[in-house]
DSSP file (Angstrom, degrees, kcal/mol; ACC not computed):
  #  RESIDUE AA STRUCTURE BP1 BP2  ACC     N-H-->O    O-->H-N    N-H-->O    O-->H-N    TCO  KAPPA ALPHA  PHI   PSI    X-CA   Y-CA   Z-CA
    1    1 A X              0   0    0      0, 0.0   112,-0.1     0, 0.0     3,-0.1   0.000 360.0 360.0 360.0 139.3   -8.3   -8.0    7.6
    2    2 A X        -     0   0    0    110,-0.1     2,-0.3     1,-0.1   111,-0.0  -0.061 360.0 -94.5 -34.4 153.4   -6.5   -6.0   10.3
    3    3 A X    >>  -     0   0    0      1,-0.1     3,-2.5     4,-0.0     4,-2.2  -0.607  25.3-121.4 -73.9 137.8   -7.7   -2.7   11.6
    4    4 A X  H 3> S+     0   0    0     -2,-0.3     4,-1.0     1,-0.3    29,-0.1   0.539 117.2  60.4 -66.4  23.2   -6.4    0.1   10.2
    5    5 A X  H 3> S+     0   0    0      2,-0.1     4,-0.6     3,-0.1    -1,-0.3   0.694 103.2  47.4-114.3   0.0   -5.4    0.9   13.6
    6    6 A X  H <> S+     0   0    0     -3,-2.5     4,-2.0     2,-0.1     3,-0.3   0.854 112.0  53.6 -58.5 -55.4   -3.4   -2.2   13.6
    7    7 A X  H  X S+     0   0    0     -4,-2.2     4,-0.8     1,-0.2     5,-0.3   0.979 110.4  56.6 -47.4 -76.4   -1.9   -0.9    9.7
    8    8 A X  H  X S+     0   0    0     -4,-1.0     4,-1.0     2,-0.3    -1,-0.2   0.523 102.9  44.5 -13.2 -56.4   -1.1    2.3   11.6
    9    9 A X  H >X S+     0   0    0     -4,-0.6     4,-1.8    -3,-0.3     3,-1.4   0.930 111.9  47.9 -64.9 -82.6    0.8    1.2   14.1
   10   10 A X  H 3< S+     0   0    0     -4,-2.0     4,-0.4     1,-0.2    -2,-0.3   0.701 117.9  49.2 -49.8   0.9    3.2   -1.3   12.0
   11   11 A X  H 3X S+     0   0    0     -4,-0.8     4,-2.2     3,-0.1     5,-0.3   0.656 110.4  50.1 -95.5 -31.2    3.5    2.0    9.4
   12   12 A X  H <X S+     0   0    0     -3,-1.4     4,-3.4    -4,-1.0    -2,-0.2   0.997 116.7  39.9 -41.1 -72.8    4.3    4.1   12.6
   13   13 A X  H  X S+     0   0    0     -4,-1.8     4,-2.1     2,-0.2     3,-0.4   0.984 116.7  50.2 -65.9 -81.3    7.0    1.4   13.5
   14   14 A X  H >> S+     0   0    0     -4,-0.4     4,-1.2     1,-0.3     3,-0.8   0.697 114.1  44.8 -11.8 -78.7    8.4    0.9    9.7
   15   15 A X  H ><>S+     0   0    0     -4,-2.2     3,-0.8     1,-0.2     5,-0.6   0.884 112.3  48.8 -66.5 -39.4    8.8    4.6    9.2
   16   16 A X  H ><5S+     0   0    0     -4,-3.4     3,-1.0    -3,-0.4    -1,-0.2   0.922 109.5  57.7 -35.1 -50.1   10.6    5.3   12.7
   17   17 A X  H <<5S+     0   0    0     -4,-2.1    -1,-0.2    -3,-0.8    -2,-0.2   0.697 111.1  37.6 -68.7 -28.0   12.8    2.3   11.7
   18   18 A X  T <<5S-     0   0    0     -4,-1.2     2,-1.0    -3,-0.8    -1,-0.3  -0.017 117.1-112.0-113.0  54.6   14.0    4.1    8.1
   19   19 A X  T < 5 +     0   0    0     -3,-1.0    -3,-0.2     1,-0.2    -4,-0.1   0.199  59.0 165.0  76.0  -3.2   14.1    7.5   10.0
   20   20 A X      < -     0   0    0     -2,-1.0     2,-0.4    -5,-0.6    -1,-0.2  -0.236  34.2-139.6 -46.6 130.7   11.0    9.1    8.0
   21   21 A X        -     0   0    0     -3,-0.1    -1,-0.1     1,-0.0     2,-0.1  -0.806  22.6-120.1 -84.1 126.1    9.8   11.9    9.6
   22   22 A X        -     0   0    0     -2,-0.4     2,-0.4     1,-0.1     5,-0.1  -0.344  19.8-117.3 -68.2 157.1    5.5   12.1    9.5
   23   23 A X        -     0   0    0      3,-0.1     2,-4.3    -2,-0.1     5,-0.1  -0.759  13.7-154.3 -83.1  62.7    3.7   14.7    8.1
   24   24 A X  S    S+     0   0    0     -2,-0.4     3,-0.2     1,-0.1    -2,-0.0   0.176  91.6  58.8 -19.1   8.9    1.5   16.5   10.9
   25   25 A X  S    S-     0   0    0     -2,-4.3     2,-0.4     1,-0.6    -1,-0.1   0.542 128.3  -6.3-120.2-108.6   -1.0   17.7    8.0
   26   26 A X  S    S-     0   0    0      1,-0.0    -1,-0.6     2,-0.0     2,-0.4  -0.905  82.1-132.4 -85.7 129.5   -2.3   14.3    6.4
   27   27 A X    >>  -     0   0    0     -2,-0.4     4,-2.2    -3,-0.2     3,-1.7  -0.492  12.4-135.4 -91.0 127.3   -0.4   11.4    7.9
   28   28 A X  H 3> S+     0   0    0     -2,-0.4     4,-1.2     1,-0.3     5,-0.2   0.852  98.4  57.7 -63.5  -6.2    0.6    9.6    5.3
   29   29 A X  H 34 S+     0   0    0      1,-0.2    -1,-0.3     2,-0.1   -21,-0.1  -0.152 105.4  58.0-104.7  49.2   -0.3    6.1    6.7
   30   30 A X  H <> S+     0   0    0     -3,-1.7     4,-0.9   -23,-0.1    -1,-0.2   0.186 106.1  42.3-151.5 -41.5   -3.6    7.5    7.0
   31   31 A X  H  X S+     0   0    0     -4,-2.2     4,-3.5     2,-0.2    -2,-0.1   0.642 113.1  57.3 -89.8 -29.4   -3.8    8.3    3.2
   32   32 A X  H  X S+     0   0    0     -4,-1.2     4,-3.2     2,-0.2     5,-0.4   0.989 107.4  49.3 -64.9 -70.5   -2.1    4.5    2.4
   33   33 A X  H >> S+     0   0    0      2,-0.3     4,-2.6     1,-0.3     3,-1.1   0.838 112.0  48.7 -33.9 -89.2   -4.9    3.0    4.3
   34   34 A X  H 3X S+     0   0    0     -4,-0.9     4,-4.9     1,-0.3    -1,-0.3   0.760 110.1  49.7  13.4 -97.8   -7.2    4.9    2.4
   35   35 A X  H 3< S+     0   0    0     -4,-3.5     4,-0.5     1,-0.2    -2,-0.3   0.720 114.6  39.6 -35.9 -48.0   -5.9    4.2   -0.7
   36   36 A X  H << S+     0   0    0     -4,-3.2    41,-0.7    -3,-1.1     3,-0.4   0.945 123.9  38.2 -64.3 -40.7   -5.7    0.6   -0.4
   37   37 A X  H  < S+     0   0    0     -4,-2.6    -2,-0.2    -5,-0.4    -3,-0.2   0.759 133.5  16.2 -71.8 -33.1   -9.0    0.1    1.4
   38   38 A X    >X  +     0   0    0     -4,-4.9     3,-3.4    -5,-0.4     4,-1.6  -0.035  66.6 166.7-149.0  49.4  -11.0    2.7   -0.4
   39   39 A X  H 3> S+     0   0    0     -4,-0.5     4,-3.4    -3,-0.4     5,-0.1   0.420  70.4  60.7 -52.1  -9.6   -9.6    3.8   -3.3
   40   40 A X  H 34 S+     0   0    0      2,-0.2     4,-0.3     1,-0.2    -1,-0.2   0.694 112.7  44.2 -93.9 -29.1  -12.2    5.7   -5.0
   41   41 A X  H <> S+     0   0    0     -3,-3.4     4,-1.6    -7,-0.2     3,-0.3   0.879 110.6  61.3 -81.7 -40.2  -12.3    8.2   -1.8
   42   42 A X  H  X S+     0   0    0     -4,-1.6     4,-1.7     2,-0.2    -2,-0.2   0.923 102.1  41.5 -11.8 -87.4   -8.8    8.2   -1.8
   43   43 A X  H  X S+     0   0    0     -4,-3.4     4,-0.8     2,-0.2    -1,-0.2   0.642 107.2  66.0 -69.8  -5.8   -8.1    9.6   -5.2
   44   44 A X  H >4 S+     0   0    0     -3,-0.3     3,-1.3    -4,-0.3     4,-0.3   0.994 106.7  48.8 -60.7 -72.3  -11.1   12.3   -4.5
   45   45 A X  H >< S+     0   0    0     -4,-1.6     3,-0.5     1,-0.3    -2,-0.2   0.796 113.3  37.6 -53.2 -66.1   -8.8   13.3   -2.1
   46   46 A X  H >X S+     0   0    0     -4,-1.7     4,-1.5     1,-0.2     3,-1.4   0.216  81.4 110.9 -60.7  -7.3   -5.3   13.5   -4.0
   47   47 A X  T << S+     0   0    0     -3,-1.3    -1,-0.2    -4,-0.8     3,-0.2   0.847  82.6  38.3 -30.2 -66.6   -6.9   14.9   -7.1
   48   48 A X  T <4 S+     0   0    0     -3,-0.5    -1,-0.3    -4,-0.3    -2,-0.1   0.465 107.9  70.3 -60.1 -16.8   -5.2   18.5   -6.8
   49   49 A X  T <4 S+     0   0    0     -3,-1.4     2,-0.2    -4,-0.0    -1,-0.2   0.911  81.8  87.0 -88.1 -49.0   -2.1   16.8   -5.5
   50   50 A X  S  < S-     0   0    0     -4,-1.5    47,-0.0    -3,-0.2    -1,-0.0  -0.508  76.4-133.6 -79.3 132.1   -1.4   15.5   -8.9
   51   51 A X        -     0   0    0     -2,-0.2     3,-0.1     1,-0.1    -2,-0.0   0.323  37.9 -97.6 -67.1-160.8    0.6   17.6  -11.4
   52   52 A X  S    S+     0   0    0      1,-0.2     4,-0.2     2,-0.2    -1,-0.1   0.545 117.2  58.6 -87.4 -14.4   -0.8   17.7  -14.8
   53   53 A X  S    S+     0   0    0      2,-0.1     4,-0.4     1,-0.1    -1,-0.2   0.407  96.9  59.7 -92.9 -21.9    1.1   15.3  -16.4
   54   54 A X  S  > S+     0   0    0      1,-0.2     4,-1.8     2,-0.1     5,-0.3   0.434  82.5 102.0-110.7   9.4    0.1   12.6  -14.1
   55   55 A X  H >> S+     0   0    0      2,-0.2     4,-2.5     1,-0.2     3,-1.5   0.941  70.6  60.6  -5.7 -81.6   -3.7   13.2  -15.1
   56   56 A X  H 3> S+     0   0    0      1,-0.3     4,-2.9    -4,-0.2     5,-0.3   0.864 100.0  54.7 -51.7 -57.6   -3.9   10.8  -17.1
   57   57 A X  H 3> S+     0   0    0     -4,-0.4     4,-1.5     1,-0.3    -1,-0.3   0.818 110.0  50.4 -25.5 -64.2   -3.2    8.2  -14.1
   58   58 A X  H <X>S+     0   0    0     -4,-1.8     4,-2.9    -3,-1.5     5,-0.5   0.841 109.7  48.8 -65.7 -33.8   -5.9    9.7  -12.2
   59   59 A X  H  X5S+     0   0    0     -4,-2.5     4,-1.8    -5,-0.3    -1,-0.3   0.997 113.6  42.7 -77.1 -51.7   -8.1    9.4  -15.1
   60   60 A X  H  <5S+     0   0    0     -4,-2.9    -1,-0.2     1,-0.2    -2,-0.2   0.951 120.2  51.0 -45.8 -49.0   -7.3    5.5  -15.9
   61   61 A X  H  <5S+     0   0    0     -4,-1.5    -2,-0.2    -5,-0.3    -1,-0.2   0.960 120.7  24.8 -72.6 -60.5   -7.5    5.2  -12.2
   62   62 A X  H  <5S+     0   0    0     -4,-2.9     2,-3.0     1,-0.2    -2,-0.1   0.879 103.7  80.4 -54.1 -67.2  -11.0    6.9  -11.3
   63   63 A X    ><< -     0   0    0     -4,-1.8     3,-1.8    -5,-0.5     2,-0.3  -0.373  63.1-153.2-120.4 126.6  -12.9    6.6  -14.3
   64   64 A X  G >  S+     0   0    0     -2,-3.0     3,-0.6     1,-0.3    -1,-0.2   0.385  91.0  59.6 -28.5 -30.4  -14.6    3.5  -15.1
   65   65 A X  G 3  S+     0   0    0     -2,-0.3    -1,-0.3     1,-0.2    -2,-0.1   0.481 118.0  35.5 -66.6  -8.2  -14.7    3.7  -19.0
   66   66 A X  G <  S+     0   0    0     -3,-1.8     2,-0.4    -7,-0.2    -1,-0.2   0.297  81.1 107.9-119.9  13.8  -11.0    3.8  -18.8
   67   67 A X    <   -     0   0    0     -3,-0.6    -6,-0.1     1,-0.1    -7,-0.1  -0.797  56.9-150.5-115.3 131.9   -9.8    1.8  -16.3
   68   68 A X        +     0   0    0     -2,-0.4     2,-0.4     3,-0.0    -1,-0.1   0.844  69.6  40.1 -77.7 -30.4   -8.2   -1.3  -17.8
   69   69 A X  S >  S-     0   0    0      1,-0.1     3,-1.0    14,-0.0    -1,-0.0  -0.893  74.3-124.8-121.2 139.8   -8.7   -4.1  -15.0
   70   70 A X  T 3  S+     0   0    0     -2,-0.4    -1,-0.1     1,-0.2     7,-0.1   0.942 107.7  48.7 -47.2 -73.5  -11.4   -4.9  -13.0
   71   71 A X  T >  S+     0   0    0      6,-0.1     2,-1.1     5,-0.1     3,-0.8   0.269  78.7 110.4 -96.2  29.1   -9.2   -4.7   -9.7
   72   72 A X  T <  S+     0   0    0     -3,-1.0     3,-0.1     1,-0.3     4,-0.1  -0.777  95.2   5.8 -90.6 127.7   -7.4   -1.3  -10.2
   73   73 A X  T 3  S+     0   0    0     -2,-1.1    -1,-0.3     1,-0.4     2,-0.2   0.982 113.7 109.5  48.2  65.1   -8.6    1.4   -7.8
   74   74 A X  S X  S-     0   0    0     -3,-0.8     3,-1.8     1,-0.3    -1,-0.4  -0.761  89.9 -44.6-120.7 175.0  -11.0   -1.5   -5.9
   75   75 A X  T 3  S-     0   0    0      1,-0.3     3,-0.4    -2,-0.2    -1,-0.3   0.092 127.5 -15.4 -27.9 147.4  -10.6   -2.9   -2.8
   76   76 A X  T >  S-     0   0    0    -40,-0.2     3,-2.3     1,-0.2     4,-0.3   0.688 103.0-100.9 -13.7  45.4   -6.5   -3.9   -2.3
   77   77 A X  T <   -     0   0    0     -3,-1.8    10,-0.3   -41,-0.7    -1,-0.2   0.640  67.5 -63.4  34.7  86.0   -6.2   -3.4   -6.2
   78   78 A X  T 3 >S+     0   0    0     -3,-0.4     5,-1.7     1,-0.2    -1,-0.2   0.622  88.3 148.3  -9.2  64.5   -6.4   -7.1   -6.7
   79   79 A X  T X 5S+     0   0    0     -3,-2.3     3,-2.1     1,-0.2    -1,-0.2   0.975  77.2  57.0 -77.2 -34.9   -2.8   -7.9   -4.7
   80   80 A X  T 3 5S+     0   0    0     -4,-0.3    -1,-0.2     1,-0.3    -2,-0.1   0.873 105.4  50.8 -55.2 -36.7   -4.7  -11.5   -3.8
   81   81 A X  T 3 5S-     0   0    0      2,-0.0    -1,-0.3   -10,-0.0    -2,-0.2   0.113 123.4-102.6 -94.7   6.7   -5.2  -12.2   -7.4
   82   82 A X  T < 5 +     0   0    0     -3,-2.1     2,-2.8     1,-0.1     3,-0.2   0.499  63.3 160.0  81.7 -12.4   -1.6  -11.7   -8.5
   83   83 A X     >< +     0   0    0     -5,-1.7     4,-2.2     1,-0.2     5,-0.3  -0.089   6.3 153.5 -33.6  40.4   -2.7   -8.2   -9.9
   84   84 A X  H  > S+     0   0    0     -2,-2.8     4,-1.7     2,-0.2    -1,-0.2   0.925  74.4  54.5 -55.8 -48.1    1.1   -7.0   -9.9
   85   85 A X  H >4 S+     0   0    0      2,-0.3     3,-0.8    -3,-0.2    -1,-0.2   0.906 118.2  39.7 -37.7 -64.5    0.1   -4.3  -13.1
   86   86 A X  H >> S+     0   0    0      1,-0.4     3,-3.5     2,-0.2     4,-0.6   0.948 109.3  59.4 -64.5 -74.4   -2.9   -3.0  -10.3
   87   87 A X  H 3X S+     0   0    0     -4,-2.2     4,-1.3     1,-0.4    -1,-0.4   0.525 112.1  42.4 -78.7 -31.3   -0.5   -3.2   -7.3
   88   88 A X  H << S+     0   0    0     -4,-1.7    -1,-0.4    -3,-0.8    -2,-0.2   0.447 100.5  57.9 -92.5  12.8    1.6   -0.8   -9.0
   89   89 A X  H X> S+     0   0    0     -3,-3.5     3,-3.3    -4,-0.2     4,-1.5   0.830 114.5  50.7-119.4 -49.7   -0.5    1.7  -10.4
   90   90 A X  H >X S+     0   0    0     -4,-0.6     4,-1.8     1,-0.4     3,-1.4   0.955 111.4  42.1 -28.7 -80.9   -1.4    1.8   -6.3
   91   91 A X  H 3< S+     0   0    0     -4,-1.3     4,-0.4     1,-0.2    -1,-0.4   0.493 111.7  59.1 -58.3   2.3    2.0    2.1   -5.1
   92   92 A X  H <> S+     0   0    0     -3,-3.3     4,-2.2     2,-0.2     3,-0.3   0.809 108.4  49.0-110.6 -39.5    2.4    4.9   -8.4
   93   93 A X  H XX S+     0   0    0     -4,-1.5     4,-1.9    -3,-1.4     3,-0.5   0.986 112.8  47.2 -75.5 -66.0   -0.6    7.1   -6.7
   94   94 A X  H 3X S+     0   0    0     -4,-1.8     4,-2.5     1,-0.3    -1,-0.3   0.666 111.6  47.0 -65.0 -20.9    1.0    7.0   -3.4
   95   95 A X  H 3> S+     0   0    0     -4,-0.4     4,-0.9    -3,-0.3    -1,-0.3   0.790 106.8  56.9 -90.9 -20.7    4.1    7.8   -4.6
   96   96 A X  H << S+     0   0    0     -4,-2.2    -2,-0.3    -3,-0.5    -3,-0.2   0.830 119.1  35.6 -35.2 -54.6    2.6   10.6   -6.6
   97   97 A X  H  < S+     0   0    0     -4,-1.9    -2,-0.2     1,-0.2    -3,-0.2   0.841 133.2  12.6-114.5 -38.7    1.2   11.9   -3.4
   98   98 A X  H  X S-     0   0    0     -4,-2.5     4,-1.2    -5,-0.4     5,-0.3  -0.016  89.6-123.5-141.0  46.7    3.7   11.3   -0.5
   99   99 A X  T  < S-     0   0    0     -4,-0.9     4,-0.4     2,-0.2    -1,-0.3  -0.116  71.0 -19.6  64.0-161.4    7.3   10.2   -1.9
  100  100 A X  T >4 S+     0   0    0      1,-0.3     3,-2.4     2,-0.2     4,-0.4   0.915 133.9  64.3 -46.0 -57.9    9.1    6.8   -0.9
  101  101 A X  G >>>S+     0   0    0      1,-0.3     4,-1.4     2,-0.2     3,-0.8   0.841  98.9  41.5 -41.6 -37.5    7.2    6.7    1.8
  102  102 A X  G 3<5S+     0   0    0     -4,-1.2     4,-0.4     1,-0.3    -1,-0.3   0.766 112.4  53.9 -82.5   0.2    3.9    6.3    0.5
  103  103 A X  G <45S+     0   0    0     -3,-2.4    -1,-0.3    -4,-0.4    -2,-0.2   0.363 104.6  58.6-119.2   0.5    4.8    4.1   -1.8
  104  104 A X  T X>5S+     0   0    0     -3,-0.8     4,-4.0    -4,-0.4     3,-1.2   0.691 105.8  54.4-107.7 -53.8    6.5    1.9    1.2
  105  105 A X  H 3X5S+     0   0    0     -4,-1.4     4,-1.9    -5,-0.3     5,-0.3   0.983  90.3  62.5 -63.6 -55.5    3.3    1.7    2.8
  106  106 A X  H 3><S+     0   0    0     -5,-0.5     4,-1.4    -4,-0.4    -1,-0.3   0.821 101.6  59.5 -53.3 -25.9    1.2    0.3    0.4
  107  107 A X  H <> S+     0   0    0     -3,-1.2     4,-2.4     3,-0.1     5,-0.3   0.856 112.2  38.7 -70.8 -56.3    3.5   -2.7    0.6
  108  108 A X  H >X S+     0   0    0     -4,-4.0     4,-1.8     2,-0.2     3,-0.7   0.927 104.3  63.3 -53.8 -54.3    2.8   -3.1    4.1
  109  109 A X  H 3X S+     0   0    0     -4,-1.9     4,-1.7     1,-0.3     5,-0.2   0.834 116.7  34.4 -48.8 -76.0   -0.6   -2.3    3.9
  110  110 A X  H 3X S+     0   0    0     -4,-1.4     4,-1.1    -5,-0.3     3,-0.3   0.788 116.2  54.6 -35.1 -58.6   -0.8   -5.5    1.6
  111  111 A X  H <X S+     0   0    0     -4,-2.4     4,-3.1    -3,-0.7     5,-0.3   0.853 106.5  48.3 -28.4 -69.6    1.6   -7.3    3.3
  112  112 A X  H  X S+     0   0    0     -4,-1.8     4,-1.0    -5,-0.3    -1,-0.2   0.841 111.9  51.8 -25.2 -63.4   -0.1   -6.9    6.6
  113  113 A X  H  X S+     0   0    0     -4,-1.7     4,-1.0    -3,-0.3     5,-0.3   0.751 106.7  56.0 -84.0 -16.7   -3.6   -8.1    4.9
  114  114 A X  H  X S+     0   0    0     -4,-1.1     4,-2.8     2,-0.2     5,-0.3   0.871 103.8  53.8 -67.4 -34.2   -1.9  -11.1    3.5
  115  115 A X  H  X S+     0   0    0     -4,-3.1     4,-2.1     1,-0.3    -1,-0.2   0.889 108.6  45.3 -71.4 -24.2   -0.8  -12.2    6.6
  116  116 A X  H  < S+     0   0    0     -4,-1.0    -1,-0.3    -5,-0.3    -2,-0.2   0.613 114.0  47.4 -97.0   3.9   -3.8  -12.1    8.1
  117  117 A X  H  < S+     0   0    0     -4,-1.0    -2,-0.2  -116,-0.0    -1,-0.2   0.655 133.5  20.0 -77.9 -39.6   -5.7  -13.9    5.2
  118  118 A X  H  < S-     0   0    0     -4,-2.8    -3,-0.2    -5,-0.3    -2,-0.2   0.979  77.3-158.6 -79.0 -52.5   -2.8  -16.6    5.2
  119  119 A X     <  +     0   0    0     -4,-2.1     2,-0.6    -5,-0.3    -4,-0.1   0.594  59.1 107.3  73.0  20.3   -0.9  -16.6    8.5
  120  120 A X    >>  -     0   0    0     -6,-0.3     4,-1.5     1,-0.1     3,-1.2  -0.862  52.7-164.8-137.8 105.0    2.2  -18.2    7.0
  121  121 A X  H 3> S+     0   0    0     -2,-0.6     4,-2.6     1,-0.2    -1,-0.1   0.634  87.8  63.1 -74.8  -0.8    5.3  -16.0    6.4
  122  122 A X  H 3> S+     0   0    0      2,-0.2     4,-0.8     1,-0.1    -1,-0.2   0.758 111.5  35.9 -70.3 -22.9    6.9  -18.9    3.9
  123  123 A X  H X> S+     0   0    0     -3,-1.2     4,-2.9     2,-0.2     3,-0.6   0.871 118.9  54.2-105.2 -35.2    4.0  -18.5    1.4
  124  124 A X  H 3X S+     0   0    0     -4,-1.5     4,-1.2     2,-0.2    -2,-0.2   0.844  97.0  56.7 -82.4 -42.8    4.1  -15.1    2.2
  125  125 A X  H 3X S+     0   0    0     -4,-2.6     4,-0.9     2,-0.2    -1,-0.2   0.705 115.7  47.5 -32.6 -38.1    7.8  -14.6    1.5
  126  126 A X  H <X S+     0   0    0     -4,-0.8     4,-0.9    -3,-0.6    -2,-0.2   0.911 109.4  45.6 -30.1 -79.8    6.7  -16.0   -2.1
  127  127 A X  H  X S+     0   0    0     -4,-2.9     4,-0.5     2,-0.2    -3,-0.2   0.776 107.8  56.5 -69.3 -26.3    4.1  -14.2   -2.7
  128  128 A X  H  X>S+     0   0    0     -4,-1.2     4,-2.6     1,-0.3     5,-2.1   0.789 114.4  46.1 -96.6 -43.7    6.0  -10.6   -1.4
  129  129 A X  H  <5S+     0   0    0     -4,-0.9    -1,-0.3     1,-0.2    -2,-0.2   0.594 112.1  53.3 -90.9  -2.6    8.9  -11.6   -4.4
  130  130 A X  H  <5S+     0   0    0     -4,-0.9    -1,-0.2    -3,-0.2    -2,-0.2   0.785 115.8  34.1 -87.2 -35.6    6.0  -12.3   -6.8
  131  131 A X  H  <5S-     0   0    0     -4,-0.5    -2,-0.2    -3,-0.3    -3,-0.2   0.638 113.4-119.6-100.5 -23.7    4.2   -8.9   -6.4
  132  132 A X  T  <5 -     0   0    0     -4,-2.6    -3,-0.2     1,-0.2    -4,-0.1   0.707  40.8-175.2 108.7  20.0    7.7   -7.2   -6.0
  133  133 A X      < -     0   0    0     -5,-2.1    -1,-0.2     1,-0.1     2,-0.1  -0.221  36.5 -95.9 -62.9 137.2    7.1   -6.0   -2.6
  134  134 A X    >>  -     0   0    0      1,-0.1     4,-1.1     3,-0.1     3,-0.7  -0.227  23.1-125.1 -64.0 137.4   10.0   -3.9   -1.5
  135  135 A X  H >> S+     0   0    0      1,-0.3     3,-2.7     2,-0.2     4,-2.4   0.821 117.1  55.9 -34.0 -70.1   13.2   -5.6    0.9
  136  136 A X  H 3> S+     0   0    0      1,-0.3     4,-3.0     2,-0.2    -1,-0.3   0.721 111.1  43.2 -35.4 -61.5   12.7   -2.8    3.5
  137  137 A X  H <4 S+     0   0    0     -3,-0.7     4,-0.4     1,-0.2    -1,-0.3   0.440 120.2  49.2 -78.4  -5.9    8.4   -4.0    3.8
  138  138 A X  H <X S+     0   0    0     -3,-2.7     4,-0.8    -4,-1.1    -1,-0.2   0.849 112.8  37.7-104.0 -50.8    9.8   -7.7    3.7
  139  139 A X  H  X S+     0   0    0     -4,-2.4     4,-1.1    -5,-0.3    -2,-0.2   0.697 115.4  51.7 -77.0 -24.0   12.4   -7.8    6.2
  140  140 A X  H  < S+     0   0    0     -4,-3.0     4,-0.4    -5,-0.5     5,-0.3   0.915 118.2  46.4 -74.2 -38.2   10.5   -5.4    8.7
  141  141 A X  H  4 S+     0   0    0     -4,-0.4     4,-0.3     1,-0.2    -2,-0.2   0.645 108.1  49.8 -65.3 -22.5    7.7   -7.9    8.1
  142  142 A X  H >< S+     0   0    0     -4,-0.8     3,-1.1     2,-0.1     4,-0.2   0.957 117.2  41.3 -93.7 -62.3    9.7  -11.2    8.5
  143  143 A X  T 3< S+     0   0    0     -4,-1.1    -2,-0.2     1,-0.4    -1,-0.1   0.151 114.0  53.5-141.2   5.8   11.5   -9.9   12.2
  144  144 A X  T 3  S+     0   0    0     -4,-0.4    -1,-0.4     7,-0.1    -3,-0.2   0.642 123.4  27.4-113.0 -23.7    8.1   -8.4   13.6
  145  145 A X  S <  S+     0   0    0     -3,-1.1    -2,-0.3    -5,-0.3   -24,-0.2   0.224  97.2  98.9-111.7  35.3    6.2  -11.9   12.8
  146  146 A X  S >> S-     0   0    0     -4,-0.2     3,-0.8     1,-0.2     4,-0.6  -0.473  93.1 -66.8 -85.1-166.2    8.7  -14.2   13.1
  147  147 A X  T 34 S+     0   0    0      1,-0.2     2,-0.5     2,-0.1    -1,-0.2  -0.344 128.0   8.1 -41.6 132.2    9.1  -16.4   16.5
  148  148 A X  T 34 S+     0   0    0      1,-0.1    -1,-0.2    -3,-0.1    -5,-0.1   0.039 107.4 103.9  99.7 -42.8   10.1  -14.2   18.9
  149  149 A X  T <4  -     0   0    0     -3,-0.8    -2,-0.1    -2,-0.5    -1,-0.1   0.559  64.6-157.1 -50.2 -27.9    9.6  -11.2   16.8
  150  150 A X     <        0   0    0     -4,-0.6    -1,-0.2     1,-0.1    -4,-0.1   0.063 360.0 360.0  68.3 179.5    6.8  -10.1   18.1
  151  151 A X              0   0    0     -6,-0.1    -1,-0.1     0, 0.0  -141,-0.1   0.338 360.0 360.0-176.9 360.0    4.0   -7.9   16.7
């Protein structure tokens, strides 16, 4: 998988590109990362963040007697496995905790690690409309790896 300082960067570039302004406090691609990579420290973190009503999330998410699927709040919440259900309960946390944005990132995040298990942006275009990854995270992803595109 990329380094998250690789993640970083392309979340840098992404948010610049739809005019988000960063958070000096916790950077949010800093909390995405997190969150995909490690969720369990993750939600430790965001605990307080979430109102009372989105408890319950936390609690499905966290603790193992209630958490419905094996890859929700693991390692990339089973996005290799087709885990769209898990892959949104991710993007639901993040958006919980830092708006569009966070919720933008976690599709790159994914995105990102797919390419660099697969290396092929046709299967990867596929797989992005399969998991429901957002246009913005598809088309910044398609014109920073195609030819030419750079990266």
């Amino acid at each position: 998988m990329p380094s998250w300082r690789l993640h970083r960067l392309h979340a840098r570039r992404l948010l610049r590109e739809l005019g988000v302004e960063r958070d000096p406090g916790l950077p949010v691609e800093f909390l995405v990362d997190l969150l995909v990579d490690a969720p369990e420290e993750a939600l430790r973190l965001v605990r307080g963040k979430l109102r009372a009503s989105d408890r319950l999330l936390y609690l499905l998410l966290y603790e193992e007697k209630l958490r419905p699927e094996d890859p929700v709040a693991r390692h990339d919440w089973g996005a290799w496995r087709g885990s769209w259900a898990s892959l949104q309960a991710a993007r639901r946390v993040a958006e919980l905790v830092a708006g569009r944005p966070g919720r933008l990132l976690v599709d790159l995040h994914v995105s990102l690690d797919y390419l660099w298990r697969v290396g092929d942006l046709e299967a990867y275009r596929g797989w992005a409309e399969r998991m429901g990854i957002a246009e913005e995270v598809v088309g910044y992803v398609l014109r920073s790896f195609s030819a030419g595109g750079g990266a």
